[in-house]
SETIRO-406498 format. One record per atom (N, C-alpha, C): residue number from 1; atom name; z, y negated, x negated. Coordinates in nm, 4 decimals, m for minus. Atoms other than C-alpha are relative to their C-alpha. Layout:
# residues N
[NUM "CA" [Z Y X]]
...
END
This chain:
# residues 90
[1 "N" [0.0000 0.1167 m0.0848]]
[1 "CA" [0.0000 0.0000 0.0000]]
[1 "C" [0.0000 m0.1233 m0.0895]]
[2 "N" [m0.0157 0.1156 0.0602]]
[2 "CA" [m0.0622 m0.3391 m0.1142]]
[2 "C" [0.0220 m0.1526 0.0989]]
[3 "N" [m0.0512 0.1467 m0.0982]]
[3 "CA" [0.1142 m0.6716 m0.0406]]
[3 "C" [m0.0814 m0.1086 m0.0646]]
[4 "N" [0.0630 0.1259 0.0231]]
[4 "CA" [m0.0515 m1.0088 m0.0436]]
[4 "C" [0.0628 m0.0864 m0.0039]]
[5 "N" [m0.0914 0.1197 m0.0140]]
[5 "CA" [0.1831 m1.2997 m0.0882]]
[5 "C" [m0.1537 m0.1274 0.0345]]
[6 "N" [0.0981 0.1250 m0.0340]]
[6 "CA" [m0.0474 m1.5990 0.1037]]
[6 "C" [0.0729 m0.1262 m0.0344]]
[7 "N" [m0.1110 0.1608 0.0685]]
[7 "CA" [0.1843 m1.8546 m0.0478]]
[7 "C" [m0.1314 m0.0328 m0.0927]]
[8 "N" [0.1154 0.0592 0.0896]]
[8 "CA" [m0.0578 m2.0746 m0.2628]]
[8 "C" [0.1373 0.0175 m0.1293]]
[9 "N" [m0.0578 m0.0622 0.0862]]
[9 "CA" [0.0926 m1.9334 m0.6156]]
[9 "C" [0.0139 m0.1139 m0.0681]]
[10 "N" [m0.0139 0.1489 0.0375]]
[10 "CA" [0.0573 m2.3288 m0.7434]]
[10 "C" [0.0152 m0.0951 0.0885]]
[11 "N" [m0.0620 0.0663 m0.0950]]
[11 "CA" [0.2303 m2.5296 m0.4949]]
[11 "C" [0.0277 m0.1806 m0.0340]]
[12 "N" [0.0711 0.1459 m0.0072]]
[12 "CA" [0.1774 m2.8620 m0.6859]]
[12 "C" [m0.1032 m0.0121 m0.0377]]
[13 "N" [0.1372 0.0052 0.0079]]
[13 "CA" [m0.1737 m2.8032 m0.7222]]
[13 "C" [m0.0892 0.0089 0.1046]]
[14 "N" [0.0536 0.0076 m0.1447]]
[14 "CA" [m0.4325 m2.8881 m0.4552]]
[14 "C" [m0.0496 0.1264 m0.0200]]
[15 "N" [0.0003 m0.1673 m0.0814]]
[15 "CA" [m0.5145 m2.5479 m0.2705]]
[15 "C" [m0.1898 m0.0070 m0.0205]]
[16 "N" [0.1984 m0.0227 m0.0314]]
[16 "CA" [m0.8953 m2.4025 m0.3446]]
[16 "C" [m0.0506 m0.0059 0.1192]]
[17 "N" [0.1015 m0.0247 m0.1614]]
[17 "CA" [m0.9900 m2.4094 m0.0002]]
[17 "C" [0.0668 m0.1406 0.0711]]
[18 "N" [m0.0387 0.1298 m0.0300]]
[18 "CA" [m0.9882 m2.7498 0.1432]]
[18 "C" [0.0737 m0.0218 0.1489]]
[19 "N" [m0.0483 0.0008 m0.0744]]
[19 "CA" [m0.7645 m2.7934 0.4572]]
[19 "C" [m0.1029 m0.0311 0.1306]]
[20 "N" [0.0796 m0.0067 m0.0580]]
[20 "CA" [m0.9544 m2.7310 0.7677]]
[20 "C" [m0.0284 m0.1510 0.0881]]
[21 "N" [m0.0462 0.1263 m0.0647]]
[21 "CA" [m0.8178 m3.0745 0.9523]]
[21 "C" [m0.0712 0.0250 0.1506]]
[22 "N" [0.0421 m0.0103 m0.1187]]
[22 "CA" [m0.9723 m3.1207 1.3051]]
[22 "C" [m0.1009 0.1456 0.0644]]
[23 "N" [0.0613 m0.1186 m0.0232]]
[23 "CA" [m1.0644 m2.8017 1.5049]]
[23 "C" [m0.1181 m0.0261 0.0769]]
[24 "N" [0.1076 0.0481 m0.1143]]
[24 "CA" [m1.3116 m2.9834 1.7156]]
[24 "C" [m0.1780 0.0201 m0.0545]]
[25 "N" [0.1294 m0.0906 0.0402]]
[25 "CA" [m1.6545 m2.8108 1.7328]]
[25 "C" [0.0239 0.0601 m0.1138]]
[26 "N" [m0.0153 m0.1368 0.1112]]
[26 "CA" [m1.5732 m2.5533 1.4860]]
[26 "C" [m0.0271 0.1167 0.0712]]
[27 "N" [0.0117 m0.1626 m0.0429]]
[27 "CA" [m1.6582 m2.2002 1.4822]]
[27 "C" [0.0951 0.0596 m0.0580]]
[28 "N" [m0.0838 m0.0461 m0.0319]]
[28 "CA" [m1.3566 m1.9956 1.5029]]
[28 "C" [0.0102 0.1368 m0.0365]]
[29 "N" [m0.0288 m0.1418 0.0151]]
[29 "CA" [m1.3059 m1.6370 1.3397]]
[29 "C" [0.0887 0.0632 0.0340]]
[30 "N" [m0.0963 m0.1013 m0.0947]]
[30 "CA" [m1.0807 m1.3863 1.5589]]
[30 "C" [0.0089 0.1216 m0.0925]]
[31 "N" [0.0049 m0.1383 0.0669]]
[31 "CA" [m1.0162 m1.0894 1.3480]]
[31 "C" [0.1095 0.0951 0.0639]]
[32 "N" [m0.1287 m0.0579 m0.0644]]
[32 "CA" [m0.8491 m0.8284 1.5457]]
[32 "C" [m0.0033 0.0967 m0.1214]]
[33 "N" [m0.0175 m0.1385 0.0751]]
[33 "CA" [m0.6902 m0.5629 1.3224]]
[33 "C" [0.0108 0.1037 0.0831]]
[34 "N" [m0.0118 m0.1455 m0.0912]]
[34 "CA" [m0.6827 m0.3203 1.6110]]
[34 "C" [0.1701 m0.0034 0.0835]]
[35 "N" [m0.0994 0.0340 m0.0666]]
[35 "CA" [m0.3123 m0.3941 1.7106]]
[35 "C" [0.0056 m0.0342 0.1262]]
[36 "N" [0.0186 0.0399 m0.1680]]
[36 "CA" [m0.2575 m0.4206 2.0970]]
[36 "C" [0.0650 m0.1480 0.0222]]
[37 "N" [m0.0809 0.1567 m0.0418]]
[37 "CA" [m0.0501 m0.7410 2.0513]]
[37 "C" [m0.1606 m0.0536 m0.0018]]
[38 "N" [0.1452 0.0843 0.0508]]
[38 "CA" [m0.4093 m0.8910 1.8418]]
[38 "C" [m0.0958 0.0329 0.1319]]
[39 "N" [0.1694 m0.0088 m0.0748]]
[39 "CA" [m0.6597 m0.7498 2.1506]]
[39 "C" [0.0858 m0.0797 0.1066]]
[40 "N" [m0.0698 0.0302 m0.1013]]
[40 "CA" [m0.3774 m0.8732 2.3983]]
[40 "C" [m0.0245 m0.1548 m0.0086]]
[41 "N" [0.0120 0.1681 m0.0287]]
[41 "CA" [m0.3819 m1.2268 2.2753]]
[41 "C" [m0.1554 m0.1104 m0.0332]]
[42 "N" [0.1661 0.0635 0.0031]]
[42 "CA" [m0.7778 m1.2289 2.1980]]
[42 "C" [m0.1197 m0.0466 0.1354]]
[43 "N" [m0.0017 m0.0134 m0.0682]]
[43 "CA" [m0.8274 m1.1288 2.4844]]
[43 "C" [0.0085 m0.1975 0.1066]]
[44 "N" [m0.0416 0.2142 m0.0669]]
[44 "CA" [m0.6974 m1.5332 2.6342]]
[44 "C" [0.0269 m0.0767 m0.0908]]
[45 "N" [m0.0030 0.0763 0.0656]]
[45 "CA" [m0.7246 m1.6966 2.3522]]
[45 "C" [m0.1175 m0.0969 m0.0114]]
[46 "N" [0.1340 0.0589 m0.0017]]
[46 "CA" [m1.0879 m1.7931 2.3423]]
[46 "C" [0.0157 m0.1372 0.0474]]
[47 "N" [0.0174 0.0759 m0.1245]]
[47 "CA" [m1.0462 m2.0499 2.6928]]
[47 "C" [0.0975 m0.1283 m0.0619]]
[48 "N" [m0.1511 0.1026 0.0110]]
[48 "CA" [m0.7163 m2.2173 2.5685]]
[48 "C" [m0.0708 m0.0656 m0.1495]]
[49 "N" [0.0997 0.0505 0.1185]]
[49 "CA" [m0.9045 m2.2803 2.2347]]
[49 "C" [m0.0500 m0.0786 0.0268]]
[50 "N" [0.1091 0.0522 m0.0389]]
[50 "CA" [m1.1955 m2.4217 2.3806]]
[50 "C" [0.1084 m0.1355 0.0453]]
[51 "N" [m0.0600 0.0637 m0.0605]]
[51 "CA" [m0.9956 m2.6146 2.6133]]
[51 "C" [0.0887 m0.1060 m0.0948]]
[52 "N" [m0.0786 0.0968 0.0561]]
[52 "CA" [m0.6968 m2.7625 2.4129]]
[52 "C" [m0.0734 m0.0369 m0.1311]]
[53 "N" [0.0544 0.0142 0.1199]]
[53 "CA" [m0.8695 m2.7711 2.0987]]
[53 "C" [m0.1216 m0.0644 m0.0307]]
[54 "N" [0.0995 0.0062 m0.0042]]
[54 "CA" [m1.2118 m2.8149 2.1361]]
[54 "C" [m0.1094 0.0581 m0.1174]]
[55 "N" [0.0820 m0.0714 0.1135]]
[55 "CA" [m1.3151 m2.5353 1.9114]]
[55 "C" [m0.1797 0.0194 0.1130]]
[56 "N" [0.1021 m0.0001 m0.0722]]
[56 "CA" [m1.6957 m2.4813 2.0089]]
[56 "C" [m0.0286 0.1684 0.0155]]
[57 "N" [m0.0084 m0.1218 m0.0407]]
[57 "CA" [m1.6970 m2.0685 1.9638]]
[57 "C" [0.1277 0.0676 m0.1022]]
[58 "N" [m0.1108 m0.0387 0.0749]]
[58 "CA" [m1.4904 m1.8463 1.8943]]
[58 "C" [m0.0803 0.2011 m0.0267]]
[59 "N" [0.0062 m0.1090 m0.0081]]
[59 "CA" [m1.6216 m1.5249 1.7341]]
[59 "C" [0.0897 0.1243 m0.0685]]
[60 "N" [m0.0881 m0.1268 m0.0090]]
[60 "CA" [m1.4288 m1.1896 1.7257]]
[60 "C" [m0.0478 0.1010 m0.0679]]
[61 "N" [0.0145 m0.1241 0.0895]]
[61 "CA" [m1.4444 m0.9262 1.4334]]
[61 "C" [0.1089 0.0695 0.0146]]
[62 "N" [m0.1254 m0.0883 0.0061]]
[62 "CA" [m1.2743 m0.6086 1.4171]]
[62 "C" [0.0139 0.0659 m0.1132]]
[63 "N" [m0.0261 m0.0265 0.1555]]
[63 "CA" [m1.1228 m0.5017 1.1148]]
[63 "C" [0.0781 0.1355 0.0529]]
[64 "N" [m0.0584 m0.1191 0.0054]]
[64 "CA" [m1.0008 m0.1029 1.0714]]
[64 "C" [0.1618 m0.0144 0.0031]]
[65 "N" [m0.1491 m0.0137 0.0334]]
[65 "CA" [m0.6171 m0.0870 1.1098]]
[65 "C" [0.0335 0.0847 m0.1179]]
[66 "N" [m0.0738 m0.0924 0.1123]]
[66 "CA" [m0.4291 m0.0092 0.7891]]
[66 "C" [m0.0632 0.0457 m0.1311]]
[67 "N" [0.0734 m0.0068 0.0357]]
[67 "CA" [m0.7215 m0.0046 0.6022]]
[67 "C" [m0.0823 m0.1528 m0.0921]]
[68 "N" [0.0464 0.1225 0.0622]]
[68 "CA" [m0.9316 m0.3035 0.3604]]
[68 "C" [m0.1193 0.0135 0.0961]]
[69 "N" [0.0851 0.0262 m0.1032]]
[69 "CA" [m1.1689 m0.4602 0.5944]]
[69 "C" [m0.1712 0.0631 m0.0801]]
[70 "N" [0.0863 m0.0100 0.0657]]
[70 "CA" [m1.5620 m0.3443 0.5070]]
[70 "C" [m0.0394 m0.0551 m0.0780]]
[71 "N" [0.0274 0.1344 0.0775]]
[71 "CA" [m1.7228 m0.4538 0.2654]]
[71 "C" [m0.0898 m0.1134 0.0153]]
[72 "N" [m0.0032 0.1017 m0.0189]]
[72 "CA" [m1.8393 m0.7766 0.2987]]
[72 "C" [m0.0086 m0.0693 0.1425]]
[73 "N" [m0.0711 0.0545 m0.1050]]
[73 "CA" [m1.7051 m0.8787 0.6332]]
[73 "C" [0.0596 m0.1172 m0.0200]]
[74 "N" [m0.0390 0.1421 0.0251]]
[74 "CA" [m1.5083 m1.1606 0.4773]]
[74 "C" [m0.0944 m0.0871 m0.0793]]
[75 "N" [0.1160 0.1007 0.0688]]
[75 "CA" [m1.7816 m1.3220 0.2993]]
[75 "C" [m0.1209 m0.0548 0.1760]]
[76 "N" [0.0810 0.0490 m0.1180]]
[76 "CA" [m1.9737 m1.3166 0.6595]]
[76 "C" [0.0991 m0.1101 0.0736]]
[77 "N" [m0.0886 0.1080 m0.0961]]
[77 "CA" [m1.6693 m1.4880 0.8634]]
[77 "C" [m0.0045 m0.1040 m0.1042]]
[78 "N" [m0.0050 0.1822 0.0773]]
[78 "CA" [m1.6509 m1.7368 0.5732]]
[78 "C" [m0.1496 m0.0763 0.0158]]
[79 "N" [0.1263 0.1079 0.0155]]
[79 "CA" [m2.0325 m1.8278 0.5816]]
[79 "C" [m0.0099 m0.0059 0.1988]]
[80 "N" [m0.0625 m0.0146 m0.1542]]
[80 "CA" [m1.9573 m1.7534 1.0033]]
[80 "C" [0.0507 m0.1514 0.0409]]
[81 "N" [m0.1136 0.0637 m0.0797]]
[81 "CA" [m1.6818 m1.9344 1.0362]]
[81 "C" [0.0793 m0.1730 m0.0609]]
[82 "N" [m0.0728 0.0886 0.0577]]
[82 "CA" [m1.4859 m2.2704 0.9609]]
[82 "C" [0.1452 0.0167 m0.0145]]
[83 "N" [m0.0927 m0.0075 m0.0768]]
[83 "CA" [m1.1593 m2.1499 1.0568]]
[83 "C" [0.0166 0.1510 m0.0092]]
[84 "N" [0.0099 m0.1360 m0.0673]]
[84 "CA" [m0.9929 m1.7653 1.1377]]
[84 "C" [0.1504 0.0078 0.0075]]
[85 "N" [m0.1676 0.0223 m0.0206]]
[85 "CA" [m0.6878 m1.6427 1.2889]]
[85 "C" [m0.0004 0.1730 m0.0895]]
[86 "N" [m0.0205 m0.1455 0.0332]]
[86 "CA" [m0.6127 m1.3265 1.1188]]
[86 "C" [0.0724 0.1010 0.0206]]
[87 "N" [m0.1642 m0.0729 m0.0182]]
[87 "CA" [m0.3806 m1.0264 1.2399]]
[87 "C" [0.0016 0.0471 m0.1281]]
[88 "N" [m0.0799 m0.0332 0.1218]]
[88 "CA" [m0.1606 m0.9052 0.9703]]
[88 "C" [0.1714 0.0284 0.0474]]
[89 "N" [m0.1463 0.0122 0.0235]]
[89 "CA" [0.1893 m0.7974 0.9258]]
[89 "C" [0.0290 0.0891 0.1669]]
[90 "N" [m0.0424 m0.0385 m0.1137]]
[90 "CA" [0.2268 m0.6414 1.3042]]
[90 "C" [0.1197 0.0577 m0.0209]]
END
């Protein structure tokens, strides 16, 4: 098993990936890991998005539970996506 610490490992150094700031018209990566909480809250997440946010889509990958996602799946949601919620940790 391997752990990921998502802490930025230089904490006074600006972060490689530039802060997303306004969600408005963005495209939106959903990654369910297969977890029933993740399909439960993908499931109504989309509308409330749209709505409060004004993301413009929101698309939904599924990643293998327990498993490293295929290979290059995260290189697609990054050229995909602006944005992703990711499950993890269930």
């Amino acid at each position: 098993m391997q752990y990921l610490d998502p802490r930025n490992p230089h904490p006074h150094q600006r972060p490689l990936v530039p802060a997303v700031g306004s969600l408005k018209g963005k495209t939106l990566g959903y990654l369910n890991n297969g977890w029933m909480s993740m399909a439960k809250i993908g499931s109504r997440i989309e509308g409330q998005l749209k709505a409060r946010y004004g993301i413009a889509q929101v698309i939904f990958y599924d990643v293998p539970r327990s498993t490293a996602p295929p290979a290059g799946l995260l290189d697609r949601v990054a050229r995909e996506c602006q944005a992703a919620i990711v499950g993890m940790a269930n």
